[in-house]
Backbone as XML, in Angstrom:
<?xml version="1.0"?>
<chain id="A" units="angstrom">
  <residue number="1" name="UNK">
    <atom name="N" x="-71.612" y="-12.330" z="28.240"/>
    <atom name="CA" x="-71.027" y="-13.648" z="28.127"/>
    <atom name="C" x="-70.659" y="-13.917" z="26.672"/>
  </residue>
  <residue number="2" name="UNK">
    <atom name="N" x="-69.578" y="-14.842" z="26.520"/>
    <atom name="CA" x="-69.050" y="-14.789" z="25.238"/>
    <atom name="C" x="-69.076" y="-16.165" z="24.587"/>
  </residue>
  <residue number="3" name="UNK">
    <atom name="N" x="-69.413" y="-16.274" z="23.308"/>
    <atom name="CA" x="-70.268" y="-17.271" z="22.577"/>
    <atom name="C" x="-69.017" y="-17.818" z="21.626"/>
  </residue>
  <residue number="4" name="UNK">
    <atom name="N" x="-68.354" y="-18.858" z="21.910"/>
    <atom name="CA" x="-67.224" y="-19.238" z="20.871"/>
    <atom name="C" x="-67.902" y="-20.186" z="20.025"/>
  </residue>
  <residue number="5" name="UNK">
    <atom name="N" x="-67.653" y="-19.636" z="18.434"/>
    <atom name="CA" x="-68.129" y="-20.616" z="17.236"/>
    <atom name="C" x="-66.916" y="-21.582" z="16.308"/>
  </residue>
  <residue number="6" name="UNK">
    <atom name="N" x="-67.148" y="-22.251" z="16.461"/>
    <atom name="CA" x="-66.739" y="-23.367" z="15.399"/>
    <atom name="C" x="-66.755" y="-23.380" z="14.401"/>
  </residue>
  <residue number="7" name="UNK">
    <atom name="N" x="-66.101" y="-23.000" z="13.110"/>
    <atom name="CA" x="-66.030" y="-22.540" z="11.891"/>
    <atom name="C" x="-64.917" y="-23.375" z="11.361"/>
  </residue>
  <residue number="8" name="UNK">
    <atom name="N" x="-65.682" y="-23.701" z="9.652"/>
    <atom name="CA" x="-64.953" y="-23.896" z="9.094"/>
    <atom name="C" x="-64.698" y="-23.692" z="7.348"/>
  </residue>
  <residue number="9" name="UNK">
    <atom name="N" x="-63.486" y="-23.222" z="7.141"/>
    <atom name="CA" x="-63.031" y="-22.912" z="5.800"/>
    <atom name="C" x="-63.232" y="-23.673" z="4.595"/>
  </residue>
  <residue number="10" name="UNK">
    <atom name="N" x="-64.095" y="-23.428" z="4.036"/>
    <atom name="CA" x="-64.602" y="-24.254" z="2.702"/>
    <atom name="C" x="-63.637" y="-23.842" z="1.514"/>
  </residue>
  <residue number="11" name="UNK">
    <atom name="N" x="-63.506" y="-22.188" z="1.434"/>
    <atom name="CA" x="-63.184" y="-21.953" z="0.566"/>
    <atom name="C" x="-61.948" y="-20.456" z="0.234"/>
  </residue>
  <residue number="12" name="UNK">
    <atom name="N" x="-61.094" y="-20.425" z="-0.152"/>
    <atom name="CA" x="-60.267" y="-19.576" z="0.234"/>
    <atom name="C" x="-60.064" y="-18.548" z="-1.301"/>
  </residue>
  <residue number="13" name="UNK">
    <atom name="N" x="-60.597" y="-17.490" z="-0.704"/>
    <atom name="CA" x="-60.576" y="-16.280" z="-1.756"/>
    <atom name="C" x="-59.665" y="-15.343" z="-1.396"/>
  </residue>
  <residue number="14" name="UNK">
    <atom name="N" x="-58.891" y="-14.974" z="-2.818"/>
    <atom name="CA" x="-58.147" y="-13.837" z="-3.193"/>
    <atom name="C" x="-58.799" y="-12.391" z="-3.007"/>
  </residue>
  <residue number="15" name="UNK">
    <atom name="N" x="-58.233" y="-10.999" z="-2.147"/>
    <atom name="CA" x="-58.857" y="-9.966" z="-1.651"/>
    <atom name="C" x="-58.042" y="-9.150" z="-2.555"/>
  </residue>
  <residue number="16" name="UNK">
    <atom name="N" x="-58.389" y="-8.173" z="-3.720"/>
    <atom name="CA" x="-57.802" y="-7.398" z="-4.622"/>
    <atom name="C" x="-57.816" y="-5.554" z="-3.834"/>
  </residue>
  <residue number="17" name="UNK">
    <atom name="N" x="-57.463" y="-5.258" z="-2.580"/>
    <atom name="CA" x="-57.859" y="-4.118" z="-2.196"/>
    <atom name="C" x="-57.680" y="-3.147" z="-3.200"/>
  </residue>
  <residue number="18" name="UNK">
    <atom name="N" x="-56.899" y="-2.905" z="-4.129"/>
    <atom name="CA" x="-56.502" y="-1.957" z="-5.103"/>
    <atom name="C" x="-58.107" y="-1.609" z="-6.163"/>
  </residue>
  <residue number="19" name="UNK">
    <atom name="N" x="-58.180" y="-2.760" z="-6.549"/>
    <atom name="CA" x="-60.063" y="-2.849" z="-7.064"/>
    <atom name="C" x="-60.582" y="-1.526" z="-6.277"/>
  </residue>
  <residue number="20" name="UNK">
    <atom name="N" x="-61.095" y="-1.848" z="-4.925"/>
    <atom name="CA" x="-61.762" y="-1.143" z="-4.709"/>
    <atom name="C" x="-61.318" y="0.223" z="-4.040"/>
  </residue>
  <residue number="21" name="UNK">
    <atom name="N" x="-60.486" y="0.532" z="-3.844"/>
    <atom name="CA" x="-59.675" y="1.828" z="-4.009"/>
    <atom name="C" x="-60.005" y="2.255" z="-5.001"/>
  </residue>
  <residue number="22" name="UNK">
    <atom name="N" x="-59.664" y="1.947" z="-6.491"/>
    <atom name="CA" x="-60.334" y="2.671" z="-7.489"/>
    <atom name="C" x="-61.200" y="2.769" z="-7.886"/>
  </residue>
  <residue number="23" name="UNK">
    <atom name="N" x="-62.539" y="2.174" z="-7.736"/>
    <atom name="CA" x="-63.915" y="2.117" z="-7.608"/>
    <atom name="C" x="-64.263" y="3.524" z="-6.634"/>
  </residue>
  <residue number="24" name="UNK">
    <atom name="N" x="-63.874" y="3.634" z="-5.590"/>
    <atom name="CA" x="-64.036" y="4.602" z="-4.705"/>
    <atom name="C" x="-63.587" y="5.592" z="-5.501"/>
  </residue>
  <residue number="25" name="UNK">
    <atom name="N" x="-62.693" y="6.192" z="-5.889"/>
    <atom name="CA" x="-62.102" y="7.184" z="-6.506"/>
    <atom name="C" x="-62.342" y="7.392" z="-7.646"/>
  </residue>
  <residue number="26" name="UNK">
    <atom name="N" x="-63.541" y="6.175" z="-8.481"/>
    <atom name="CA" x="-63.809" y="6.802" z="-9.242"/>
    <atom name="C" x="-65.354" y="7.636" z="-8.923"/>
  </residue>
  <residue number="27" name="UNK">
    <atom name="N" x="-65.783" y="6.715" z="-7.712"/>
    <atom name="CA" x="-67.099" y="6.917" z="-7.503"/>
    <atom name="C" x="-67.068" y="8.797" z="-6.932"/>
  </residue>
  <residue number="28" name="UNK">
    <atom name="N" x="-66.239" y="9.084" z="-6.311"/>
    <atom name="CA" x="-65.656" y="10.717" z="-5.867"/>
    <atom name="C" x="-65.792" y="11.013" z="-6.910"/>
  </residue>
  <residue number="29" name="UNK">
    <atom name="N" x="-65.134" y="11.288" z="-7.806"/>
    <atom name="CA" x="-64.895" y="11.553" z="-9.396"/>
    <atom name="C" x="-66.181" y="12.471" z="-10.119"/>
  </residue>
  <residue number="30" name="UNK">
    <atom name="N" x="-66.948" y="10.912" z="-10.206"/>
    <atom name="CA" x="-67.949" y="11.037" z="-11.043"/>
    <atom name="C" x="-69.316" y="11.828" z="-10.028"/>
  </residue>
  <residue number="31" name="UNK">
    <atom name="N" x="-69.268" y="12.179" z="-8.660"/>
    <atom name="CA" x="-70.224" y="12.861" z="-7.705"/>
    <atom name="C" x="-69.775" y="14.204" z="-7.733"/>
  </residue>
  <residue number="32" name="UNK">
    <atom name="N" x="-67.936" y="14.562" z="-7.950"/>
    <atom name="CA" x="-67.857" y="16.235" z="-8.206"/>
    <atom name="C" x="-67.838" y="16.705" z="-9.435"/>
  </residue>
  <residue number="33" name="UNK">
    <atom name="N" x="-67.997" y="15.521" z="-10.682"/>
    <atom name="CA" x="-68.311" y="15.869" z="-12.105"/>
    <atom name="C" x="-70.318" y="16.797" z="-11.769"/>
  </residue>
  <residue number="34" name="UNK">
    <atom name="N" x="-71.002" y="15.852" z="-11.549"/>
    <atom name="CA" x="-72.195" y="15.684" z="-11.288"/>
    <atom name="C" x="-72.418" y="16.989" z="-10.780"/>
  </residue>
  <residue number="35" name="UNK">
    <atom name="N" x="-71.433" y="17.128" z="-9.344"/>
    <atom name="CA" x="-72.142" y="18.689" z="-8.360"/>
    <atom name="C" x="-72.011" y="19.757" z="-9.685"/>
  </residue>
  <residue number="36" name="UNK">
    <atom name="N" x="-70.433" y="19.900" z="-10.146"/>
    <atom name="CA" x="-69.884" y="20.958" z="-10.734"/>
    <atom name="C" x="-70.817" y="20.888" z="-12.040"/>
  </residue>
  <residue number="37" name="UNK">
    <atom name="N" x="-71.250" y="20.338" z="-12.468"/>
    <atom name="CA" x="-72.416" y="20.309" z="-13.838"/>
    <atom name="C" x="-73.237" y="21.177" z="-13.474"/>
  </residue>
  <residue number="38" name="UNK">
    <atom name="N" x="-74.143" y="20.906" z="-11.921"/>
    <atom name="CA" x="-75.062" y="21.225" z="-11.439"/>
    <atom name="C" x="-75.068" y="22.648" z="-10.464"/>
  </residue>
  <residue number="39" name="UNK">
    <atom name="N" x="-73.441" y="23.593" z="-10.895"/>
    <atom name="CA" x="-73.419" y="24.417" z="-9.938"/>
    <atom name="C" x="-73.268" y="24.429" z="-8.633"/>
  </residue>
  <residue number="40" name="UNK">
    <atom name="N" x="-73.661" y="23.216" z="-7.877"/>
    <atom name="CA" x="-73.600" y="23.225" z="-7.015"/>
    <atom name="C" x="-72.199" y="22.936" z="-6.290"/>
  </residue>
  <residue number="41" name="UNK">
    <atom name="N" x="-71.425" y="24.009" z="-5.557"/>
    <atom name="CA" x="-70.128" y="23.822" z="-5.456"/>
    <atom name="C" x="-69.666" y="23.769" z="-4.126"/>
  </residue>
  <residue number="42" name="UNK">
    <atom name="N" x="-70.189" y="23.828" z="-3.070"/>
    <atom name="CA" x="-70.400" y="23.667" z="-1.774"/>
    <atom name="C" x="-69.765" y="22.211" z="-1.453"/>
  </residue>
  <residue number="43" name="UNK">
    <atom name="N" x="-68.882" y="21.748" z="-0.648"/>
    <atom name="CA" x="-68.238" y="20.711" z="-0.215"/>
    <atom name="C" x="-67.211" y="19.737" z="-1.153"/>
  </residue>
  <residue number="44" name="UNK">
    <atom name="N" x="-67.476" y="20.731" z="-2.603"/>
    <atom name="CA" x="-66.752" y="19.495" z="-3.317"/>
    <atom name="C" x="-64.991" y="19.320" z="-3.342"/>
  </residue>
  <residue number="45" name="UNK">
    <atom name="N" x="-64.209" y="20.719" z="-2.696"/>
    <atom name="CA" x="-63.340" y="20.590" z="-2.304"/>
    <atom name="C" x="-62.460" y="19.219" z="-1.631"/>
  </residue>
  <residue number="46" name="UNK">
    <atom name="N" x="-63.735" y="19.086" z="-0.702"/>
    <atom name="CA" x="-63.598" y="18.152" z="0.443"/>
    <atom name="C" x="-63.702" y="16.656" z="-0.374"/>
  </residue>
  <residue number="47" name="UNK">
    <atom name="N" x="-64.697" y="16.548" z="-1.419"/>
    <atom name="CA" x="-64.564" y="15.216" z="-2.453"/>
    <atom name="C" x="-63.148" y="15.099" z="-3.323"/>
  </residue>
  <residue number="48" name="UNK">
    <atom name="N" x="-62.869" y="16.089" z="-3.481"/>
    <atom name="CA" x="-61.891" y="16.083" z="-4.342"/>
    <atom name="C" x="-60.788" y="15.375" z="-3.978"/>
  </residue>
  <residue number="49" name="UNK">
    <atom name="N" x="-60.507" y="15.962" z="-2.463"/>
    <atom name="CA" x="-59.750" y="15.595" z="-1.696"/>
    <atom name="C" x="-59.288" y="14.207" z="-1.414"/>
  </residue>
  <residue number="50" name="UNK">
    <atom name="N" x="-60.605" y="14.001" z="-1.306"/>
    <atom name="CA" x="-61.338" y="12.441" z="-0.798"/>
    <atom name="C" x="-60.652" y="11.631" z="-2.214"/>
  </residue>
  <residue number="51" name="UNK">
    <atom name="N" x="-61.207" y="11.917" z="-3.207"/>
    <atom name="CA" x="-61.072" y="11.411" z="-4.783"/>
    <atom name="C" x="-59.283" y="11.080" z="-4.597"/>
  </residue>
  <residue number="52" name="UNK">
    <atom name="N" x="-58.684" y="12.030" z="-4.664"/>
    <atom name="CA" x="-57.208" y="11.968" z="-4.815"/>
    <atom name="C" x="-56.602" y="11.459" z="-3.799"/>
  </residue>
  <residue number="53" name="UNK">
    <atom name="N" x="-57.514" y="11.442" z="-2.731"/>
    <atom name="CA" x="-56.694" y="9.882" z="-1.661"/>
    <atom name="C" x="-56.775" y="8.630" z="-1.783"/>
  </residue>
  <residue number="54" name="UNK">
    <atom name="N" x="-57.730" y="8.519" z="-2.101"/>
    <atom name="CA" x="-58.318" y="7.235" z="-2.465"/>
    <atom name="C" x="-57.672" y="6.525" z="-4.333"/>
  </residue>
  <residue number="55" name="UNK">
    <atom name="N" x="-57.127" y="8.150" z="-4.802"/>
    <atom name="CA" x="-56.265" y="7.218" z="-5.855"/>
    <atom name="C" x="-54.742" y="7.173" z="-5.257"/>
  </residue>
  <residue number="56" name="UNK">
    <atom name="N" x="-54.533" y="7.869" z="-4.207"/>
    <atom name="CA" x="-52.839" y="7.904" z="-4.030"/>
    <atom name="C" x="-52.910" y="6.521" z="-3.255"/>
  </residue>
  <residue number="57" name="UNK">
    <atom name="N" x="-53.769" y="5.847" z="-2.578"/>
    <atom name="CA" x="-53.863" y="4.597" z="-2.116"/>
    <atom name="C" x="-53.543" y="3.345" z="-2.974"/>
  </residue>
  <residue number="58" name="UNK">
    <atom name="N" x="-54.881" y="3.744" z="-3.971"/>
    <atom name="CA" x="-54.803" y="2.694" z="-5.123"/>
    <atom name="C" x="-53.595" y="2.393" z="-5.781"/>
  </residue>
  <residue number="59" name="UNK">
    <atom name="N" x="-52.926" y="3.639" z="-5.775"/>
    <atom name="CA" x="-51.646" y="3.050" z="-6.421"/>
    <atom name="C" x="-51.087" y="2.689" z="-5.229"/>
  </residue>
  <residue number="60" name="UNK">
    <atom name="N" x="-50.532" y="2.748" z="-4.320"/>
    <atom name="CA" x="-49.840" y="2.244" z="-3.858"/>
    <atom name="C" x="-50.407" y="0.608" z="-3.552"/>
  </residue>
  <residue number="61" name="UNK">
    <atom name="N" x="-51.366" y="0.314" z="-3.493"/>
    <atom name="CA" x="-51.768" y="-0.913" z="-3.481"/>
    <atom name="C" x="-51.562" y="-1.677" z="-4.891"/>
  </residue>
  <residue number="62" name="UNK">
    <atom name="N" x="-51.828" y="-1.093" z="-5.568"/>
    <atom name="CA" x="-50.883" y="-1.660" z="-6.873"/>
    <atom name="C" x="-49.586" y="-2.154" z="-6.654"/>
  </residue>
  <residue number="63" name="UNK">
    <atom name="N" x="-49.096" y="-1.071" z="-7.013"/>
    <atom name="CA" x="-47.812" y="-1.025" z="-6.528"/>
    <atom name="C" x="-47.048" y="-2.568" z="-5.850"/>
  </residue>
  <residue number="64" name="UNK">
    <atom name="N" x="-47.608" y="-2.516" z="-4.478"/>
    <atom name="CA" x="-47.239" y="-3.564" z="-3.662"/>
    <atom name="C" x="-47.949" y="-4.439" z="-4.295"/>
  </residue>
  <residue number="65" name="UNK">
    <atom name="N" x="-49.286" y="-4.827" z="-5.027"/>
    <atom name="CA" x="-49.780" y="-6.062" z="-5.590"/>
    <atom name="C" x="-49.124" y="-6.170" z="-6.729"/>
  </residue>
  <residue number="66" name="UNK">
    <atom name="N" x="-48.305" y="-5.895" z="-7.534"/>
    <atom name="CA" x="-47.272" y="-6.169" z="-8.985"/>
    <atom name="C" x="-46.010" y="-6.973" z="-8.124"/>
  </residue>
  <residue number="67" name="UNK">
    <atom name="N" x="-45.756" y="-5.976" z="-6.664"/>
    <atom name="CA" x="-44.470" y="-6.445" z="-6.161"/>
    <atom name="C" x="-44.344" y="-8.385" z="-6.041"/>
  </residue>
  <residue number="68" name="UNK">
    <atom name="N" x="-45.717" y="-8.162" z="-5.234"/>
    <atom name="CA" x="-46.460" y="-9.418" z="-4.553"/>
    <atom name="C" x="-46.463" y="-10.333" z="-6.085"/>
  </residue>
  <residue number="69" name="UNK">
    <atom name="N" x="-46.678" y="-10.573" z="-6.852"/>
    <atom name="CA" x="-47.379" y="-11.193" z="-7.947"/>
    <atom name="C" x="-45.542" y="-11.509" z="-8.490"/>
  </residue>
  <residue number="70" name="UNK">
    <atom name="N" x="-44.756" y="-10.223" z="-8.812"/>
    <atom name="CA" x="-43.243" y="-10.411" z="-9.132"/>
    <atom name="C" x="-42.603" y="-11.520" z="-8.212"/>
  </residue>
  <residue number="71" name="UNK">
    <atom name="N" x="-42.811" y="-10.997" z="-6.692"/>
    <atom name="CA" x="-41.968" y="-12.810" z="-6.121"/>
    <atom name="C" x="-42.304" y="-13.743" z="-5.980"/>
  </residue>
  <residue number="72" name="UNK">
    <atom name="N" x="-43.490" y="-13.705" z="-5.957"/>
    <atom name="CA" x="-44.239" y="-15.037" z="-6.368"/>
    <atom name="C" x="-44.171" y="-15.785" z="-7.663"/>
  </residue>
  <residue number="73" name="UNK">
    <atom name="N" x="-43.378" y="-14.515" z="-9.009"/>
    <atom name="CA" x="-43.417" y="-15.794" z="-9.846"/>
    <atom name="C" x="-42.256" y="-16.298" z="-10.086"/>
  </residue>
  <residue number="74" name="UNK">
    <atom name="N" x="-41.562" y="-15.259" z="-9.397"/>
    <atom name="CA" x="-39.844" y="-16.236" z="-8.960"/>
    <atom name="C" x="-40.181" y="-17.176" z="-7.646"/>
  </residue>
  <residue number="75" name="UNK">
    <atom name="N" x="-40.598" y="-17.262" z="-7.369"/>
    <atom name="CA" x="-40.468" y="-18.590" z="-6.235"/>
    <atom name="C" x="-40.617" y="-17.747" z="-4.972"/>
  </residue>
  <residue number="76" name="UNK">
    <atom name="N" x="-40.650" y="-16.648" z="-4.761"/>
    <atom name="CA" x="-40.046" y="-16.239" z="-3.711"/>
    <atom name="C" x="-41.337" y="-16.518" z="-2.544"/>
  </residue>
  <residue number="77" name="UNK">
    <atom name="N" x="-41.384" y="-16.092" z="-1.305"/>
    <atom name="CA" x="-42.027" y="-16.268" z="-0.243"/>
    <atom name="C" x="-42.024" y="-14.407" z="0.366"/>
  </residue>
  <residue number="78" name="UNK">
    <atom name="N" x="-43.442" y="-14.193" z="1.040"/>
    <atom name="CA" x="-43.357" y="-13.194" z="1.583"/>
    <atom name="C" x="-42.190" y="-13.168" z="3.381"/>
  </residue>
  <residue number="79" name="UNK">
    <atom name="N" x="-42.120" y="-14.553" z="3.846"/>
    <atom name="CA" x="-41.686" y="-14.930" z="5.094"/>
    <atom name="C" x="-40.419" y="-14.416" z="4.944"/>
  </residue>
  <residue number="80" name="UNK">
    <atom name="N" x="-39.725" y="-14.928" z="3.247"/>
    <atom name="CA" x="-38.102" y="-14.461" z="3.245"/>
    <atom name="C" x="-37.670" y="-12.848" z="3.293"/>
  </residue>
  <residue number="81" name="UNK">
    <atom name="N" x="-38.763" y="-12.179" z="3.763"/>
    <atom name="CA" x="-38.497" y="-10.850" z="3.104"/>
    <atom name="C" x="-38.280" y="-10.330" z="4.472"/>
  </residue>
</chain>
């Protein structure tokens, strides 16, 4: 049975996904610095991997957040697009 809640918006926050895209990619980063220090070289391919997706994301979330921030400070609207 399904429980409908009543909610309400106090407060309305800005979501920076690009932030944490690069947080992630750096956090990859700094775990196949760490293995490869330690010799240990087993899976880090697979981080690496991981690392360099997670920055080809970030930029592109950039990317579109400069776009976003550019028509907005011309006036523009995402609706007109």
């Amino acid at each position: 049975m399904e429980q409908k809640l009543l909610v309400k918006v106090r407060n309305r926050q800005k979501i920076y996904i690009h932030n944490d895209l690069e947080n992630a990619a750096l956090y990859f980063k700094t775990k196949v610095e760490k293995r490869v220090a330690q010799n240990d070289r087993q899976g880090v391919g697979l981080e690496m991997i991981a690392a360099l997706t997670m920055m080809a994301f970030a930029l592109e979330a950039r990317m579109n957040f400069l776009g976003f921030k550019t028509l907005a400070d011309r006036g523009m609207n995402d609706s007109r697009i």
